[in-house]
C-alpha positions, 0 to 999 in steps of 0.5 A: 410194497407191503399188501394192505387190507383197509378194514372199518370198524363201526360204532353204533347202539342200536335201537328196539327198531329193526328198521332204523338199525339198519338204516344206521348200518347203511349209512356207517357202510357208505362211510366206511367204503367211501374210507376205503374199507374193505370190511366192517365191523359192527357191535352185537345185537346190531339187529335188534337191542333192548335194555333191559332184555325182555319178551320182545327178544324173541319177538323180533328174531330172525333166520339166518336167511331173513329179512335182516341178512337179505339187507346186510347182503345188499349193502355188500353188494352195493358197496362191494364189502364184507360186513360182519354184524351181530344177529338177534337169531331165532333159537330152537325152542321159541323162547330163548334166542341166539346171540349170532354174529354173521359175516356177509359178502355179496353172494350173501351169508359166508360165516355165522358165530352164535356165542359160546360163552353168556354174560351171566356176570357182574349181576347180568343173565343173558342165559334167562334168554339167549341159548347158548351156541355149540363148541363146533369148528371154529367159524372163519372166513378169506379175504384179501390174504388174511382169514378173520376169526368169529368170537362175540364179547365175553368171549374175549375173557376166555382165551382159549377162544382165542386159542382155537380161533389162530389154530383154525388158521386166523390172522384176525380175530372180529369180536361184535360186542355190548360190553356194558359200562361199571366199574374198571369195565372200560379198562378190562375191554381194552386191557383183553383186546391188547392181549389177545392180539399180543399172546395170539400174535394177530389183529383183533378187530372190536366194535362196541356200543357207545355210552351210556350202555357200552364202553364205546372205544371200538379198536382196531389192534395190530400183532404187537399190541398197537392201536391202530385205529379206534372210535371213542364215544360217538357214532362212527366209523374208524377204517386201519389198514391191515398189513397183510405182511405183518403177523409173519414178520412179528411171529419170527421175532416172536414165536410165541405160538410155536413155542407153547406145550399145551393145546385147548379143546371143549369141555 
């Protein structure tokens, strides 16, 4: 009998009030835990979003070990999942902030991610205000036989983040994301998640904001390119049970990893 891990991916836009995103979360956690959902995804800046960005950014960042990431903690304990959810943090100047994604268990804070690359495209400037991470060891965490992987949105345009994320050990790649609405953006969103599943042979778990700023169609991918589950434009929760068996089986079939002549490293 193959070995499953159920996993939710959660859709929500969350507002300018700390207070009411994370009441939001409670409730896409308790929905996904009473689905069966071991983990749960959830968009970028689930802390704390305001569009267009302004002063109020920095206002409202937080630590790692703060108030925002005290409550993650208690809903995964409560509900005995990993949550994984996008962090406004405090940066190191006091000005700009960090883009974060954390991932939190129980005992509290297990992976943090702070985005490598910004959204300075298609006529945006996340660099006017978020400080971009640093080009460390990939950031992973175990649970239930497989090791999830840390990337945030426009990563995703990037695949050597990718790259580096199955060669750290990953067999599924979380990507919290806003990927704003435009012209063919809905297309280019789901055209990269299929395809770093597919070149990376792994799953790839992607939580969006719903319309009318995101895309919304948060997805869960499987190793080949298929869907497994996926949210469309509303408010809500879509759990997929991995099967831990399959990223082994689709790479003997095909070794598209083992069979690469270069490697990726930071520039």
């Amino acid at each position: 009998m193959n070995h499953t891990l159920p996993i939710g991916v959660a859709q929500f836009a969350p507002t300018a009030d700390i207070a009411v995103n994370v009441e939001t979360i409670a409730q896409l956690v308790a929905t996904a835990s009473d689905r069966g959902a071991r983990v749960v995804v959830f968009p970028e800046y689930s802390s704390y979003f305001v569009d267009p960005f302004d002063a109020s950014l920095a206002e409202n960042a937080q630590e790692l070990d703060g108030p925002f990431v005290e409550a993650l903690t208690r809903l995964a304990s409560q509900h005995e999942v990993t949550i994984v959810a996008g962090l406004l943090e405090r940066a190191s100047d006091g000005e700009r902030v960090r883009n974060t994604a954390v991932a939190v268990d129980g005992t509290g804070l297990i992976a943090h991610y702070r985005k490598l690359h910004l959204y300075d495209a298609f006529g945006q400037r996340e660099s006017d205000w978020v400080e971009p991470g640093e080009a460390g060891e990939p950031q992973t965490f175990e649970l239930g036989g497989l090791r999830f992987g840390l990337m945030t949105c426009y990563d995703l345009r990037f695949p050597e983040v990718g790259r580096l994320l199955v060669d750290a050990g990953a067999d599924v790649f979380v990507v919290p994301a806003e990927w704003v609405r435009g012209p063919l953006k809905e297309h280019h969103w789901r055209t990269l998640l299929h395809a770093r599943a597919i070149e990376n042979t792994v799953f790839v778990v992607a939580a969006d904001h719903p319309p009318p700023l995101g895309v919304g169609n948060s997805l869960v991918v499987d190793p080949q390119g298929v869907e497994l589950a996926a949210v469309g434009t509303s408010t809500d929760v879509a759990v997929a049970h991995l099967d831990v068996g399959a990223i082994e089986r689709v790479r003997r079939v095909n070794p598209a990893l083992r069979l690469r002549r270069f490697g990726v490293g930071p520039r």
